[in-house]
C-alpha positions in Angstrom: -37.5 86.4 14.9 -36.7 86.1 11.2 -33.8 84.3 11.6 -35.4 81.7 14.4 -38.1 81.3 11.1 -35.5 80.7 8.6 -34.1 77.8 10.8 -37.5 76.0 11.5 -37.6 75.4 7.9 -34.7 73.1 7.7 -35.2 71.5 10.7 -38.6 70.2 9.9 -37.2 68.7 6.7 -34.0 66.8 8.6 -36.4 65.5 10.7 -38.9 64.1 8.1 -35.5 62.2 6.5 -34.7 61.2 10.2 -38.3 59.5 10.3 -38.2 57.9 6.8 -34.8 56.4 7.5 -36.2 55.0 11.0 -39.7 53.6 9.2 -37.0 51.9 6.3 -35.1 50.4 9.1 -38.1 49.4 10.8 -39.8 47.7 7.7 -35.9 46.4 6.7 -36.0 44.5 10.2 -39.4 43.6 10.0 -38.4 41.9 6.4 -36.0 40.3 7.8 -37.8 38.7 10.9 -40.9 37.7 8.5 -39.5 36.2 5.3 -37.9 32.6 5.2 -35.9 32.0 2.7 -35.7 28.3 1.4 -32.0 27.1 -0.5 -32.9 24.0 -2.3 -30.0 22.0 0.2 -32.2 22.3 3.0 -35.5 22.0 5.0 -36.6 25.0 7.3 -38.7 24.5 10.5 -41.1 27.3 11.4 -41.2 27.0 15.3 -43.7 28.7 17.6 -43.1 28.3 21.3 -40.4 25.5 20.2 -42.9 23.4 18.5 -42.7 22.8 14.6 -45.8 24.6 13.2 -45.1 24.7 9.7 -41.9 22.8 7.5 -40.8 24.1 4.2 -39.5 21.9 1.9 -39.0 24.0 -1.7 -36.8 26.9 -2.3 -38.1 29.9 -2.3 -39.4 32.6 0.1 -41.7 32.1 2.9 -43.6 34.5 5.6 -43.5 33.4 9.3 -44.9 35.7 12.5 -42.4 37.9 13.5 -40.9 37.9 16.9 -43.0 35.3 18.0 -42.2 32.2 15.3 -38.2 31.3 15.0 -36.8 29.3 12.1 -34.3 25.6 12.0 -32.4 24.6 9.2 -31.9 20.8 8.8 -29.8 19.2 5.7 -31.9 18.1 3.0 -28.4 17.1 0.8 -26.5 13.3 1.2 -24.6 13.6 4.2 -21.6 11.1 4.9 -20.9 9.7 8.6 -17.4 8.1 8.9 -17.3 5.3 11.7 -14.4 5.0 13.7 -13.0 1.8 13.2 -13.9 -0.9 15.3 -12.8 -4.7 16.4 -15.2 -7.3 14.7 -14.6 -11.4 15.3 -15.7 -13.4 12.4 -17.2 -16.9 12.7 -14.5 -18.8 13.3 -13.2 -17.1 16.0 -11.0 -13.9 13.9 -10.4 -10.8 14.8 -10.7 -8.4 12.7 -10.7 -3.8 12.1 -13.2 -2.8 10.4 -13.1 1.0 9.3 -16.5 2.0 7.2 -18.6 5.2 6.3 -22.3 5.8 5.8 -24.3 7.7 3.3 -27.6 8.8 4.8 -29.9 11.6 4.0 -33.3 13.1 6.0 -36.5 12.0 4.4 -39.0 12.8 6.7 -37.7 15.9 8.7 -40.9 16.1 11.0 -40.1 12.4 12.3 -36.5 14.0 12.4 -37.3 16.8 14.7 -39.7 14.3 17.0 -37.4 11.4 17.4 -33.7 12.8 17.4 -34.6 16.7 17.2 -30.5 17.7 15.8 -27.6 15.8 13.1 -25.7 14.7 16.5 -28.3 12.6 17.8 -28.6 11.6 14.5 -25.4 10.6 13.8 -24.7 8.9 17.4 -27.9 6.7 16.3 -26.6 5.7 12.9 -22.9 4.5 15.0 -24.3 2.3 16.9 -27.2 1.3 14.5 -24.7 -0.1 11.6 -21.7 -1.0 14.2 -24.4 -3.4 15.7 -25.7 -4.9 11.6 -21.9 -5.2 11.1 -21.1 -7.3 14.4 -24.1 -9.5 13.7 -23.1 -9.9 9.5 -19.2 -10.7 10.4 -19.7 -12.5 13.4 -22.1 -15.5 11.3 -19.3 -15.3 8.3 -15.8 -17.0 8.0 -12.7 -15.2 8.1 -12.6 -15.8 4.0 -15.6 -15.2 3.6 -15.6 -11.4 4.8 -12.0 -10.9 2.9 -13.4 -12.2 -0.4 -16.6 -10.5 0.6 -15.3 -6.7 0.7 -16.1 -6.1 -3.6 -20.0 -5.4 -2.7 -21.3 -8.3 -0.7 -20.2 -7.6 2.8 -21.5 -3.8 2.2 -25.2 -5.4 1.3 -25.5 -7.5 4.1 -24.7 -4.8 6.4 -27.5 -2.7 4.3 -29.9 -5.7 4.6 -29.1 -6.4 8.1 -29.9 -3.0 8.6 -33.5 -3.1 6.7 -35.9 -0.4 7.4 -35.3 0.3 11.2 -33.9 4.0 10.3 -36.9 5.4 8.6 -38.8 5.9 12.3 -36.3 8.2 12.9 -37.1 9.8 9.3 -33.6 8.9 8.3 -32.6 7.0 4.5 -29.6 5.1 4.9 -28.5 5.0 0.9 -24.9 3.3 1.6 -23.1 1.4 4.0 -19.4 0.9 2.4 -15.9 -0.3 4.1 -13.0 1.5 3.5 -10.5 -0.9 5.1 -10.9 -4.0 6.5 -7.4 -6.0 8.0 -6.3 -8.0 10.5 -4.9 -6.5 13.9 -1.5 -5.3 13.2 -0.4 -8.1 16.9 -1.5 -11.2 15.1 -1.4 -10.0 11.1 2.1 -11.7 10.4 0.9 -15.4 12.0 -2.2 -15.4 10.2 -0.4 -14.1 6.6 1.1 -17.1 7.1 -1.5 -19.7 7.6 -3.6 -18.1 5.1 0.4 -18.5 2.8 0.2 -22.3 4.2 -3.2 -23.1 3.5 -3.1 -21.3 0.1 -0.1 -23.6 -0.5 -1.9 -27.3 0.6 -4.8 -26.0 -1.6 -2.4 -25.6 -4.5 -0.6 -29.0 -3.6 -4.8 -30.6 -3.9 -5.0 -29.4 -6.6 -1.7 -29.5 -8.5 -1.8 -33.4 -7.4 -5.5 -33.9 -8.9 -4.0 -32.3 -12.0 -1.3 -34.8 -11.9 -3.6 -38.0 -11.2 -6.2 -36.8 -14.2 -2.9 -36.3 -16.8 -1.8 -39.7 -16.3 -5.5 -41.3 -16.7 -5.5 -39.2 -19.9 -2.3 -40.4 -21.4 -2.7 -44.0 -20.2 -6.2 -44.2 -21.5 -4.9 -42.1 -25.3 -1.8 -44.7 -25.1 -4.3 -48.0 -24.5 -6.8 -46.1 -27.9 -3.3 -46.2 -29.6 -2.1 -49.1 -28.8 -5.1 -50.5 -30.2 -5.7 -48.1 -33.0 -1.9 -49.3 -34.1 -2.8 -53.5 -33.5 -6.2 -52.9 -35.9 -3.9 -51.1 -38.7 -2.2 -53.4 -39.1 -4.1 -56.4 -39.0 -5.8 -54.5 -41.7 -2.4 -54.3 -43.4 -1.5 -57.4 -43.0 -4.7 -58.4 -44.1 -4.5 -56.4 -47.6 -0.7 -57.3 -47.9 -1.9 -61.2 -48.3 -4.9 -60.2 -50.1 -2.9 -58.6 -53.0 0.0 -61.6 -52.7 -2.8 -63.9 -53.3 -4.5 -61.8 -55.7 -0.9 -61.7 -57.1 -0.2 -65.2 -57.3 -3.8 -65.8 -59.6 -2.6 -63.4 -61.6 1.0 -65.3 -62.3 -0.9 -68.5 -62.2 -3.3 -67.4 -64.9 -0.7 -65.8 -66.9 1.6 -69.1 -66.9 -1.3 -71.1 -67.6 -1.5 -69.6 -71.0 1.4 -71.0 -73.5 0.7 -67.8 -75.2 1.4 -65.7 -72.5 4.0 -67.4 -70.6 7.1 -67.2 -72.9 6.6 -62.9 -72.0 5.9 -63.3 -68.6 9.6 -65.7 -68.2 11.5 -63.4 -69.9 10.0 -60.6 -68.1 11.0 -62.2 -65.0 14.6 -62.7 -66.3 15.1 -59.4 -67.2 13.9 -58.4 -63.6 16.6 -61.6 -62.3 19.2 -59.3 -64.3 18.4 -56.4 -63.3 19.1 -57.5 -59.3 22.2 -58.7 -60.5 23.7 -55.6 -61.9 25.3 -54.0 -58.8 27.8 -51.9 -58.3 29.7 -49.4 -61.4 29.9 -52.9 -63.4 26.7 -52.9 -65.7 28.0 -56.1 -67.7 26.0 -59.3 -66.7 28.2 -62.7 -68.4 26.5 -65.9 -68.5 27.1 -69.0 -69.5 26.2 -71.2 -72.8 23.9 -73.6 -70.4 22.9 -70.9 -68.0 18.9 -71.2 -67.5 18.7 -67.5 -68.0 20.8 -67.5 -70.9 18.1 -70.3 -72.7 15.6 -67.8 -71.9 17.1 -64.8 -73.8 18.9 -67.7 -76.7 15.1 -68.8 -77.2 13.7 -65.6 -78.2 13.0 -65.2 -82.3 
């Protein structure tokens, strides 16, 4: 009897830890069915009976009914859709592969869960969405035009094709960017080639232009020359007979005065002399009735 009273003892208090550990694992599961916890990358749906009673948009912990309300995550972070590439024709009548991405986020996640409800849906919509704003851009441009168009401007055309017809599905379409953008490998060597040939005409334009304006320039420069040269030297000429004549007033002046014109003849004749001495010989011989020699006999 003693002993049955020593065991009762110790199996009352292994059954009061049995029961605490069942109450912690009852309140641990109960935790865990009624918190919500929020990451800031994310939205969570509260559901009840699959309809979105409550949307928490914060990081943190929430409290939701257990067993009865069940929890969604959707992205809240910029996502990135890659389009498979696709066969465009330009204006003229091009074909062309066009290989782009998208960068899209949710903004309004209740008119995400109402209109497309998961990220597949979502995605499907944006495909055919931008493949359709692309078609339209590229199909109303030239081939040229889309080539020369790929640093920016082809990219916001799409994005303004596009406009505002994402956000009733509570979708934000931030980007629309091409990766490549060529020619279909079948026809890419023939029109290389023709773009090559038309590259080249262009340069022929314009090298002949070039050519055309050049000889304008130097026949116009030549005629300025030409004329610039004629009016120098009339002016030359001009100041050439004004100085002979201003010369000869001079000598006329100077030979009018008896005074004056004994200096001014022998001047002369030393200058007549000094022509005359040519040559290593420096002796100049003249003759008793030489008119030079009366000049030089006549001076005191």
């Amino acid at each position: 009897m003693e002993e049955n009273l020593e065991r009762y003892p110790k199996k009352s208090g292994a059954g009061k830890w049995i029961v605490i550990g069942i109450v912690a694992f009852v309140l641990f599961v109960l935790s865990q069915t009624c918190l919500v916890v929020t990451y800031q990358n994310e939205y969570k749906l509260v559901k009840q009976f699959g309809k979105v009673v409550n949307i928490v948009d914060q990081p943190g912990l929430s409290f939701k009914v257990p067993f009865v309300q069940t929890v969604d995550t959707l992205p809240k972070e910029m996502l990135v859709y890659d389009l498979q590439p696709s066969d465009v024709i330009t204006m003229d009548k091009k074909t062309m592969v066009c290989d782009s991405y998208v960068l899209w986020k949710i903004s309004d996640p209740q008119k995400f869960i109402q209109t497309l409800n998961s990220k597949m849906y979502a995605e499907d919509r944006i495909n055919t969405t931008v493949y359709n704003a692309m078609k339209n851009v590229i199909s109303s441009m030239e081939q040229t035009e889309v080539i020369s168009g790929r640093d920016g401007a082809l990219s916001e055309k799409i994005r303004g094709n596009i406009g505002t017809s994402m956000e009733q599905y509570g979708i934000d379409l931030i980007s629309v960017e091409t990766k490549h953008l060529d020619l279909p490998s079948d026809n890419k060597a023939a029109v290389y080639e023709r773009m090559i040939s038309e590259r080249n005409n262009i340069a022929a334009q314009y090298t002949a232009e070039g050519e055309a304006e050049a000889t304008k320039i130097r026949t116009q420069t030549d005629n300025e020359v030409a004329i610039s040269l004629s009016e120098a030297e009339a002016d030359a000429e001009k100041t050439v007979a004004e100085g002979e004549a201003e010369y000869m007033k001079i000598l006329s002046t100077a030979y009018g005065d008896e005074s004056r014109s004994e200096f001014y003849t022998f001047v002369r004749s030393l200058d007549a002399a000094k022509a005359s001495l040519v040559g290593k010989n420096k002796t100049v011989i003249l003759s008793e009735d030489s008119p030079m020699a009366d000049i030089f006999n006549s001076i005191q």
